[in-house]
DONU-240474 format. One record per atom (N, C-alpha, C): residue number from 1; residue in one letter; atom name; x, y negated, z. Coordinates in pm, 1 decimal, always signed. Layout:
 milum sevo padren     east    north       up
   NUM    A     CA        X        Y        Z
...
//
This chain:
 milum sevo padren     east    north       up
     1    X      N  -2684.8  +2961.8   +154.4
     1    X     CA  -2643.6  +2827.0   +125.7
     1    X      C  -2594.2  +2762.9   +256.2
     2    X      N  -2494.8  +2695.1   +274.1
     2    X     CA  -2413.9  +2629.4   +340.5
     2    X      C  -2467.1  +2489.7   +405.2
     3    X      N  -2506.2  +2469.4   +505.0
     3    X     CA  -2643.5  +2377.9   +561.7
     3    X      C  -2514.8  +2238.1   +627.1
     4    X      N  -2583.6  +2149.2   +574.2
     4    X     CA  -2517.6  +2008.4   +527.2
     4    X      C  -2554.2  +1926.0   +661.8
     5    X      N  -2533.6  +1853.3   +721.5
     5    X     CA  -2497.8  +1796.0   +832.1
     5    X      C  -2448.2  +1650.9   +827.2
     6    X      N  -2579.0  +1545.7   +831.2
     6    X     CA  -2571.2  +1420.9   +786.1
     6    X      C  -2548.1  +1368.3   +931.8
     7    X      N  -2480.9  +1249.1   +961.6
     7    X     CA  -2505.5  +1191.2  +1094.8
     7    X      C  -2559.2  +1035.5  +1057.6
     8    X      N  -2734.5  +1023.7  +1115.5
     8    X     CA  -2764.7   +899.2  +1108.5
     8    X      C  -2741.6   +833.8   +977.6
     9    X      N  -2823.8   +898.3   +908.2
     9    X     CA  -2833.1   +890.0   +728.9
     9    X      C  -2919.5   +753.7   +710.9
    10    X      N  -2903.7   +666.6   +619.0
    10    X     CA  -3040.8   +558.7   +604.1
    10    X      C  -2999.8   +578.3   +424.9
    11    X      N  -3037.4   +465.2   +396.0
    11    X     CA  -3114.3   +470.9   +257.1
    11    X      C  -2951.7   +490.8   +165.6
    12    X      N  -2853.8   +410.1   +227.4
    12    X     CA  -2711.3   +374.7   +136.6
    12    X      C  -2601.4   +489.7   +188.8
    13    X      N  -2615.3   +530.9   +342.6
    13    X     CA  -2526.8   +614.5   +338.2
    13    X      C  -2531.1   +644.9   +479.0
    14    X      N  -2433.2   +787.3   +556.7
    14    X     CA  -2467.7   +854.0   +671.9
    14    X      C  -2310.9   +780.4   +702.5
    15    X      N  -2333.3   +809.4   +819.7
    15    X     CA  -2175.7   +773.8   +937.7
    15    X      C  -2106.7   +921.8   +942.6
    16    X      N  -2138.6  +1049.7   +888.8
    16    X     CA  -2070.0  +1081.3   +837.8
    16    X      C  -2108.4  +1241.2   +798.8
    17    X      N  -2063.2  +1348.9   +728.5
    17    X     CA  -2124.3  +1457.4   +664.5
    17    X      C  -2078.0  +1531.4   +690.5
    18    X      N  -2124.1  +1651.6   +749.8
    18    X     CA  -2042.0  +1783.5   +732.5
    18    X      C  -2099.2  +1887.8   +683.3
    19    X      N  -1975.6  +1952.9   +598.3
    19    X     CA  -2038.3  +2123.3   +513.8
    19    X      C  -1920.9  +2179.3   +575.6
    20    X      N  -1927.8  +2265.3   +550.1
    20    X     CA  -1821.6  +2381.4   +538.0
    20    X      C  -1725.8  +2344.0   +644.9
    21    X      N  -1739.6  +2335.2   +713.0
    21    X     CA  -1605.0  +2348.9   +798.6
    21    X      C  -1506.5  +2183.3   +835.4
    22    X      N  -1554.9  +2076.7   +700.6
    22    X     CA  -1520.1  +1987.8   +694.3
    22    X      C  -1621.6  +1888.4   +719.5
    23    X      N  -1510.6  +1718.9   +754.9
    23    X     CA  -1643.3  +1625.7   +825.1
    23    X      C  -1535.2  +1542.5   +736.6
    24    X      N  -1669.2  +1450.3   +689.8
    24    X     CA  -1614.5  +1320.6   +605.9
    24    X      C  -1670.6  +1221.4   +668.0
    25    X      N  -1602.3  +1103.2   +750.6
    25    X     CA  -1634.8   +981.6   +765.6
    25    X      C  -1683.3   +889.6   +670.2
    26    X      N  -1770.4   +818.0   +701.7
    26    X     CA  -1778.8   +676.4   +663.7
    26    X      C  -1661.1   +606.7   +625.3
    27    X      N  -1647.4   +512.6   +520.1
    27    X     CA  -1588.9   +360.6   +595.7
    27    X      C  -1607.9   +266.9   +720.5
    28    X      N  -1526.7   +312.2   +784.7
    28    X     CA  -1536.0   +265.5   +899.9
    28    X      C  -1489.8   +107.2   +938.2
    29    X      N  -1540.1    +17.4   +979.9
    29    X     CA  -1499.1   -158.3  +1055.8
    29    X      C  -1504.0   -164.8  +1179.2
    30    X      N  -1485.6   -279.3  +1226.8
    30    X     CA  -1493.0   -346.7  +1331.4
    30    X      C  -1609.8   -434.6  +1345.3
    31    X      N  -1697.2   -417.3  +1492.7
    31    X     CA  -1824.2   -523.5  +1453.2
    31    X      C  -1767.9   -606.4  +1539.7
    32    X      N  -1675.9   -631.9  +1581.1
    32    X     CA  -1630.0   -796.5  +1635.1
    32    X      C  -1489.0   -816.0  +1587.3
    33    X      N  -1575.2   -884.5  +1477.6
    33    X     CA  -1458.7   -959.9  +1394.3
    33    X      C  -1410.8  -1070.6  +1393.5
    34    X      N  -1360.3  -1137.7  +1561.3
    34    X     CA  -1308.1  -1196.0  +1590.4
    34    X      C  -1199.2  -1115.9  +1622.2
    35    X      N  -1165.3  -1030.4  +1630.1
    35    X     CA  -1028.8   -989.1  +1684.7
    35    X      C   -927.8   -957.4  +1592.5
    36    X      N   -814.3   -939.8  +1624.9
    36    X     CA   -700.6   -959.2  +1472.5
    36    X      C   -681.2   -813.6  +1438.4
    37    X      N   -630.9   -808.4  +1349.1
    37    X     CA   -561.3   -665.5  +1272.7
    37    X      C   -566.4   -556.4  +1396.0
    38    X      N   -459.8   -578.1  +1477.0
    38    X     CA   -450.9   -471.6  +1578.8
    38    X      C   -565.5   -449.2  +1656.3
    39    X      N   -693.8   -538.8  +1681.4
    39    X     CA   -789.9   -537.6  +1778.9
    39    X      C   -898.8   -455.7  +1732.5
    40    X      N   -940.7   -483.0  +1516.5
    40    X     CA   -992.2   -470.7  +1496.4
    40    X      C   -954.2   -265.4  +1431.7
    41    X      N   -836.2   -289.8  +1414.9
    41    X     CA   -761.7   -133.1  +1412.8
    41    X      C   -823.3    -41.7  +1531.1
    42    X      N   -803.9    -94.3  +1677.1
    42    X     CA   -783.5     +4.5  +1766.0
    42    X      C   -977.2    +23.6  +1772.0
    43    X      N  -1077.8    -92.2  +1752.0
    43    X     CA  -1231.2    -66.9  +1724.8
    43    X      C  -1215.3    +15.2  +1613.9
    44    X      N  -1185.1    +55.2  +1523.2
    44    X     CA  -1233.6   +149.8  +1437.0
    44    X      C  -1137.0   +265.2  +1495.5
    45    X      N  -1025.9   +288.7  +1500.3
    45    X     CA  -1000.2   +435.3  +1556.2
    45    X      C  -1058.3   +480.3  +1663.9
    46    X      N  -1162.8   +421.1  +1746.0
    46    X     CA  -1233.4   +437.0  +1863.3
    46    X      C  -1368.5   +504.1  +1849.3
    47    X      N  -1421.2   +406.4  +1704.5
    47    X     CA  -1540.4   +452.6  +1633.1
    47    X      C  -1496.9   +612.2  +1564.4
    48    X      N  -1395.5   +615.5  +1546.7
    48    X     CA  -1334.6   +733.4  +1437.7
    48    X      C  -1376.9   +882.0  +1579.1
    49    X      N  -1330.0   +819.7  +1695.1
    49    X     CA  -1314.1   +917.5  +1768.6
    49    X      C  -1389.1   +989.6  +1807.1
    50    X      N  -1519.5   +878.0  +1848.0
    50    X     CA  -1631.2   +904.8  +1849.3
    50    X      C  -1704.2   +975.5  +1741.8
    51    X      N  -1714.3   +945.4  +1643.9
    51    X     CA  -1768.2  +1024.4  +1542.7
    51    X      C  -1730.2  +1150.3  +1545.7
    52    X      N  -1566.1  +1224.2  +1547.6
    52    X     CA  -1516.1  +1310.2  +1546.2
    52    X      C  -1593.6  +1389.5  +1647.8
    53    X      N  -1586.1  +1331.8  +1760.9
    53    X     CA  -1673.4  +1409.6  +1898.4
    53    X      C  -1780.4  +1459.3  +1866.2
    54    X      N  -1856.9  +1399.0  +1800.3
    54    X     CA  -2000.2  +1430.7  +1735.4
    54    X      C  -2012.5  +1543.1  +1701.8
    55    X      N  -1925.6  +1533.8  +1618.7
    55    X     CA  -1884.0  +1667.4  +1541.1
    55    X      C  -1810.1  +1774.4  +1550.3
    56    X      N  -1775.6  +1783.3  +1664.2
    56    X     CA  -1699.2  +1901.3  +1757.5
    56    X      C  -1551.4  +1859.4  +1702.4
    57    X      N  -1481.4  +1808.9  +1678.5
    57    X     CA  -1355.8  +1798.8  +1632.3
    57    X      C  -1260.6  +1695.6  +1668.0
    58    X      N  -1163.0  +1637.9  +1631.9
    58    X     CA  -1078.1  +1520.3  +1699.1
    58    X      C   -966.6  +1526.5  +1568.4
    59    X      N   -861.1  +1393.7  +1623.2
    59    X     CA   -799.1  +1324.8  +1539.1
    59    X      C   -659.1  +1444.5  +1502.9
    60    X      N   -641.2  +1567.5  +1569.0
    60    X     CA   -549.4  +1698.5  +1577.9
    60    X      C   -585.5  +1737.2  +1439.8
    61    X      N   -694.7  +1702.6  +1385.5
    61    X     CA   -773.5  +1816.5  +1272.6
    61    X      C   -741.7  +1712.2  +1166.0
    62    X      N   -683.5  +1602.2  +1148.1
    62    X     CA   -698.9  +1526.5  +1023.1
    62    X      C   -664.6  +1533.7   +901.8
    63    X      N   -739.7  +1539.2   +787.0
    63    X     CA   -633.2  +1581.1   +695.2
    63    X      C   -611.4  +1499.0   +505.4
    64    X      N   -707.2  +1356.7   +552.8
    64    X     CA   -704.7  +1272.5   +460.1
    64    X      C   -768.3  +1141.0   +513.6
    65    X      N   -658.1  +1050.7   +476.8
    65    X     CA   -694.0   +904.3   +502.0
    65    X      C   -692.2   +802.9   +415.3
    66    X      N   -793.3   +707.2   +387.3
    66    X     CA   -798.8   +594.1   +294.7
    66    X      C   -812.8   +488.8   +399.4
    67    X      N   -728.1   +383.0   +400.4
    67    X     CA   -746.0   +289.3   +453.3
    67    X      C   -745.0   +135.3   +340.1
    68    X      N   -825.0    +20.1   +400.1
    68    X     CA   -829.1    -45.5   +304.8
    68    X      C   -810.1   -172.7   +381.6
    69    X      N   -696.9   -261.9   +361.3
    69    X     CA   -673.2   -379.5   +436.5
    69    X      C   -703.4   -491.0   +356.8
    70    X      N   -759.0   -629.7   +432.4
    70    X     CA   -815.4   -737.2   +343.3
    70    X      C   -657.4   -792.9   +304.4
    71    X      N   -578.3   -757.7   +373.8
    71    X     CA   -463.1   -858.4   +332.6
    71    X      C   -334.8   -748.4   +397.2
    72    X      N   -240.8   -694.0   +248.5
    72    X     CA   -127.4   -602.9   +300.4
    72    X      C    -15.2   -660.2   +342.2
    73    X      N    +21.7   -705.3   +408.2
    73    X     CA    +85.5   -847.8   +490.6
    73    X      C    +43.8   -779.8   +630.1
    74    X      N    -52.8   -724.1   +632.3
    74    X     CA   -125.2   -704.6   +765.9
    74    X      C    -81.1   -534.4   +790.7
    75    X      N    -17.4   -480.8   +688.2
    75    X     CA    +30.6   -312.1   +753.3
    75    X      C    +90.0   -280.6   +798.4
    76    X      N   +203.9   -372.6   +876.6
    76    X     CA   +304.5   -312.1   +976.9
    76    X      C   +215.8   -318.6  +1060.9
    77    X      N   +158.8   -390.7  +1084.6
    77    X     CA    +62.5   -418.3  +1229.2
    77    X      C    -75.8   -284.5  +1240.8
    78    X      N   -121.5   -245.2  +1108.2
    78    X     CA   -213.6   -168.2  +1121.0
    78    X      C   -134.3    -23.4  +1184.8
    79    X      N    -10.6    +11.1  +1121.4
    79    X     CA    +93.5    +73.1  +1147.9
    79    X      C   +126.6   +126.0  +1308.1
    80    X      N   +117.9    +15.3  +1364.7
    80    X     CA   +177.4    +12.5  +1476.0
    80    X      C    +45.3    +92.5  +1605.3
    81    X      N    -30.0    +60.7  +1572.6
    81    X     CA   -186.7    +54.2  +1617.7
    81    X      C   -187.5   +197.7  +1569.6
    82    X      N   -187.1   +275.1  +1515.7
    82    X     CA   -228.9   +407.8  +1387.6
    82    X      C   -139.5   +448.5  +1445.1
    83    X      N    -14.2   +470.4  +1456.2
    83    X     CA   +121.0   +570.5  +1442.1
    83    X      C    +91.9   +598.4  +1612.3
    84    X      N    +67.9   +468.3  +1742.3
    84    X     CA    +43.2   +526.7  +1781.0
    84    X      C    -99.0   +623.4  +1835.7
    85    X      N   -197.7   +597.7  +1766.6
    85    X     CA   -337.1   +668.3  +1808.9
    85    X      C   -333.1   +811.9  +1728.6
    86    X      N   -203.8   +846.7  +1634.3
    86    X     CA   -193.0   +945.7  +1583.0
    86    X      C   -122.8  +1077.1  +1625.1
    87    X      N   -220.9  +1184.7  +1688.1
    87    X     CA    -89.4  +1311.4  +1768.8
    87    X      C    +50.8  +1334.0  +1699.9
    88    X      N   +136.4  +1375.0  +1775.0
    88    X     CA   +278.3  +1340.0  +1713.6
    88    X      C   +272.9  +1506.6  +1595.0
    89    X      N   +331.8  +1463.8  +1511.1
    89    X     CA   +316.8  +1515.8  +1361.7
    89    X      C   +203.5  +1585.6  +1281.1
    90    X      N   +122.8  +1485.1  +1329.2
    90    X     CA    -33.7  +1538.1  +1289.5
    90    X      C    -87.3  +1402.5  +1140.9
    91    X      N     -4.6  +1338.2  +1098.2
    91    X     CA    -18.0  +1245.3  +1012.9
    91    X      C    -98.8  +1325.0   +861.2
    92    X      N   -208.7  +1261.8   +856.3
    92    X     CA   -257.8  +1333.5   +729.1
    92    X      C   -200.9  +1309.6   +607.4
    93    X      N   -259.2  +1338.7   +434.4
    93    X     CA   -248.1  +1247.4   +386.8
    93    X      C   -267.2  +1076.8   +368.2
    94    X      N   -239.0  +1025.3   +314.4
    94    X     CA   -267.7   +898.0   +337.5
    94    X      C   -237.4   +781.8   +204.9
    95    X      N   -377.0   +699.8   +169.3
    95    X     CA   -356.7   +609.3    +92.1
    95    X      C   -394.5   +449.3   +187.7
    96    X      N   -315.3   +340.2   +137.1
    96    X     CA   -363.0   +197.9   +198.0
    96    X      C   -313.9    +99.2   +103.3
    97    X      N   -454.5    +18.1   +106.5
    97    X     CA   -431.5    -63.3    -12.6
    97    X      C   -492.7   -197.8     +3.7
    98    X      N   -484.4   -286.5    -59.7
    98    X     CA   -513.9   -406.8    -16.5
    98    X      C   -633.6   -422.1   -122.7
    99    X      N   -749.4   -450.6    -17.3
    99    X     CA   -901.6   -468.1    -90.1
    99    X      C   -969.8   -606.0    -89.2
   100    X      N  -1064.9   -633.5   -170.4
   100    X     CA  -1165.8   -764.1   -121.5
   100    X      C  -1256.3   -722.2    -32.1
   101    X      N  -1293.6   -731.9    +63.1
   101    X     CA  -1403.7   -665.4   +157.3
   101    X      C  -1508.1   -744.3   +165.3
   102    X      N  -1642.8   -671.8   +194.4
   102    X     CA  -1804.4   -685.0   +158.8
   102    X      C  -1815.8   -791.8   +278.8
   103    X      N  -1778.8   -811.8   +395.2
   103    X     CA  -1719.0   -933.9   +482.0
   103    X      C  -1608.6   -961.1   +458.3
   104    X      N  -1528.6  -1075.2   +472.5
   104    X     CA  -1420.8  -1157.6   +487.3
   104    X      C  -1370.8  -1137.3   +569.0
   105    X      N  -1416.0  -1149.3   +663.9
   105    X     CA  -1379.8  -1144.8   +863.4
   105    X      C  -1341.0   -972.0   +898.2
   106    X      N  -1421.0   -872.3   +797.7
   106    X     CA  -1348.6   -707.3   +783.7
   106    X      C  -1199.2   -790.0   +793.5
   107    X      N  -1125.0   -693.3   +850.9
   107    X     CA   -952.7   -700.7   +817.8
   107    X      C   -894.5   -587.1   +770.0
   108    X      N   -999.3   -481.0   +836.8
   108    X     CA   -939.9   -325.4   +796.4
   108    X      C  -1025.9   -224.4   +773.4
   109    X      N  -1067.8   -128.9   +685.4
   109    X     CA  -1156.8    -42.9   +676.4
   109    X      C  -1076.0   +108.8   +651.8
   110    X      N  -1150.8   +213.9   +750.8
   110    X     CA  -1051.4   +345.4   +739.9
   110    X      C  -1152.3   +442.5   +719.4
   111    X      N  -1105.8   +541.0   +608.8
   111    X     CA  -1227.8   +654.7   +607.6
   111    X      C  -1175.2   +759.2   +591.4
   112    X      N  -1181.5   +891.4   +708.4
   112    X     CA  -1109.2  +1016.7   +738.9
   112    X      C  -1195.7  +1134.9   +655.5
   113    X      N  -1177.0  +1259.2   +589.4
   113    X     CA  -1158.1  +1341.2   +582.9
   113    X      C  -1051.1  +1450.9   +712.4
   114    X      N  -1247.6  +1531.9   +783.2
   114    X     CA  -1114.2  +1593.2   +843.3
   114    X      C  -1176.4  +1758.6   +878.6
   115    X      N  -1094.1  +1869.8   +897.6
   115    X     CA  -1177.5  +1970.3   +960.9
   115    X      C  -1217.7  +2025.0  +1039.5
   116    X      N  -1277.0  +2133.6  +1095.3
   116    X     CA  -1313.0  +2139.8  +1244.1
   116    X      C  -1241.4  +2268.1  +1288.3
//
């Protein structure tokens, strides 16, 4: 059996899982949510990175993205922030959609699928 690999699990959910070869992020935010779209973008691809490290792997390996913006008005800008923290033709799949978020002050939430 194939031994499962929680990171920092509590009662609702881990920061992020790995089986097989693959690591699934969290939904990932920003905890200073004073900063705008782009500020709060470049805090979660930072968190993303980190996590990845954790897990022996990086943003080269990506291979599914959900992103969820409080307001899509706000995706050229998430865009700009992303396209460049992304290795050049390493773009995964990708969905982004405009959500109500569990904070207000969230602007952007991103959750990777990726492998090692």
């Amino acid at each position: 059996m194939s031994k499962i690999i929680r990171t920092e699990p509590n009662d609702v959910l881990s920061k992020a899982v790995e089986y097989h070869g693959f690591v699934f992020l969290q939904g990932c935010t920003a905890t200073d949510l004073g900063k705008d779209i782009k500020g709060q973008t470049r805090e979660v691809l930072d968190t993303v990175d980190a996590l990845l490290e954790t897990h022996g792997t990086d943003k080269t390996r990506l291979l599914q993205a959900q992103i969820w913006l409080k307001d899509i008005r706000d995706r050229e800008a998430l865009n700009e922030v992303w396209s460049a923290w992304l290795p050049k033709g390493g773009a995964p799949a990708r969905a982004c959609v405009q959500a109500h978020m569990a904070d207000p002050r969230h602007l952007v939430e991103i959750m990777l699928t990726v492998c090692k």
